[in-house]
C-alpha positions as CSV (number, residue, x, y, z in Angstrom):
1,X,-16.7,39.5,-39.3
2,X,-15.2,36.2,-38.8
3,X,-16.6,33.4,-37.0
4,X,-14.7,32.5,-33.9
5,X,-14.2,28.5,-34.0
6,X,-14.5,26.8,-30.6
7,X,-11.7,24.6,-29.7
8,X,-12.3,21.4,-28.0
9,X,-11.1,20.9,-24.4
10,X,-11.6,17.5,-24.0
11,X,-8.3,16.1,-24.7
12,X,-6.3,18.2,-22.4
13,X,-9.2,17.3,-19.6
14,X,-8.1,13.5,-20.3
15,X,-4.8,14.0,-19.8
16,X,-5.2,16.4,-16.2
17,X,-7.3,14.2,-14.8
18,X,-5.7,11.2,-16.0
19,X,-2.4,12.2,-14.1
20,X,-4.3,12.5,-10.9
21,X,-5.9,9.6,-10.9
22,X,-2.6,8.2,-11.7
23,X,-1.0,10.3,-8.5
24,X,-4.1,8.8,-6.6
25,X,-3.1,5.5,-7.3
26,X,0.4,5.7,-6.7
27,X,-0.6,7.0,-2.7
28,X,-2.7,4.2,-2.6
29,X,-0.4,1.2,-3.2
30,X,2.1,2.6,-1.3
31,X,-0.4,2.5,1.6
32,X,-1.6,-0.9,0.7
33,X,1.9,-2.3,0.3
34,X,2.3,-1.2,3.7
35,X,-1.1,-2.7,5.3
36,X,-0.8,-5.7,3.8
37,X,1.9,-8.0,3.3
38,X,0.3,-9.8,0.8
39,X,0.0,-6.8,-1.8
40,X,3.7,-5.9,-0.9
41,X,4.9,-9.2,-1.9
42,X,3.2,-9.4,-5.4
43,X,4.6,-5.8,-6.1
44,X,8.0,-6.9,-5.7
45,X,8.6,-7.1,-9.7
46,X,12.5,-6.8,-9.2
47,X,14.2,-7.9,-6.2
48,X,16.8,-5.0,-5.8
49,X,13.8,-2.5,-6.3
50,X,11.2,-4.1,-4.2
51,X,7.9,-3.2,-4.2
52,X,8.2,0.0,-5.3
53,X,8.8,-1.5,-8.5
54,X,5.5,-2.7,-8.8
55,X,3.7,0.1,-7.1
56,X,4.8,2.4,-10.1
57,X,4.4,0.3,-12.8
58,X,0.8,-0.3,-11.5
59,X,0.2,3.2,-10.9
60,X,1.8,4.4,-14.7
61,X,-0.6,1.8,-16.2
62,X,-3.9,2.7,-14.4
63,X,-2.4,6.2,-15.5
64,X,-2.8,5.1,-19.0
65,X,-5.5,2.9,-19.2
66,X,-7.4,6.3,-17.8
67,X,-6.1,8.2,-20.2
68,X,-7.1,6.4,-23.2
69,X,-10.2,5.8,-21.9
70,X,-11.1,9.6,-20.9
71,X,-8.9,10.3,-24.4
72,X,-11.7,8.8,-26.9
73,X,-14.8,9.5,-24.5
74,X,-13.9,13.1,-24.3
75,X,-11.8,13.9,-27.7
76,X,-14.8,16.1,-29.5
77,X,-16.3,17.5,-26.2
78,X,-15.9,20.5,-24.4
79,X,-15.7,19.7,-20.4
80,X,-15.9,22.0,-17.6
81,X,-12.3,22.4,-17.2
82,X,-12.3,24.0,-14.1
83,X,-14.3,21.4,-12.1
84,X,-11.5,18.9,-13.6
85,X,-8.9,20.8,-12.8
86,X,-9.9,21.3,-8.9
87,X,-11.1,17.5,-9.3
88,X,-7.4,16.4,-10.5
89,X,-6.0,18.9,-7.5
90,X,-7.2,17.2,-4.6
91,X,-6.0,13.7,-6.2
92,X,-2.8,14.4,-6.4
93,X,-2.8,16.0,-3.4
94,X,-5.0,12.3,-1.8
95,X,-1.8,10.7,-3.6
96,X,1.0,12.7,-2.5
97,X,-0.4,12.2,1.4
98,X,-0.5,8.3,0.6
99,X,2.9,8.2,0.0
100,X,4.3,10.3,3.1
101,X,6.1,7.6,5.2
102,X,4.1,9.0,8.8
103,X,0.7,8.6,6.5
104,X,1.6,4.5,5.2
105,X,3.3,4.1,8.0
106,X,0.6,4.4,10.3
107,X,-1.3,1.3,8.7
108,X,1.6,-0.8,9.4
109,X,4.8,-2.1,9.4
């Protein structure tokens, strides 16, 4: 009989998660842009954009910053994928919410 190797999980649980932290992100400066003025301002990165220009670029990069970290903390491991995979569901749905116009526009504007 053969042994049966175990595959590592890890890296796919980086990259699940990752995105909805990322999608969690993305709901949340679009709500802060829109509760204060001061946060919308320094996320204008290109005029004809606005700030959505700097809400997404903020967002992609805590996106990757959170994937490399969670990418070498979790390369050999085995996570519970499941709990990660719920976890990551209910972020993106927390970031999808945050960037629904009657949601943001309730704090403002």
């Amino acid at each position: 009989m053969a042994k049966q190797e175990t595959l590592n999980n890890g890296l796919a649980g980086a990259a699940i998660l990752a995105s909805g932290i990322g999608s969690l992100a993305l709901g949340l400066l679009t709500t802060l842009a829109q509760a204060i003025p001061t946060i919308s301002r320094a996320l204008n990165l290109y005029d004809p954009a606005g700030p959505l220009s700097g809400k997404t670029t903020v967002a992609v990069l805590i996106w990757l910053a959170v994937w490399v970290v969670l990418h070498r903390l979790w390369k050999d491991r085995q996570v519970e994928f499941a709990k990660i995979y719920f976890a990551t569901l209910i972020l993106i749905g927390l970031g999808i919410l945050g960037t629904f116009p009657t949601f943001f526009e309730a704090f403002g504007g």
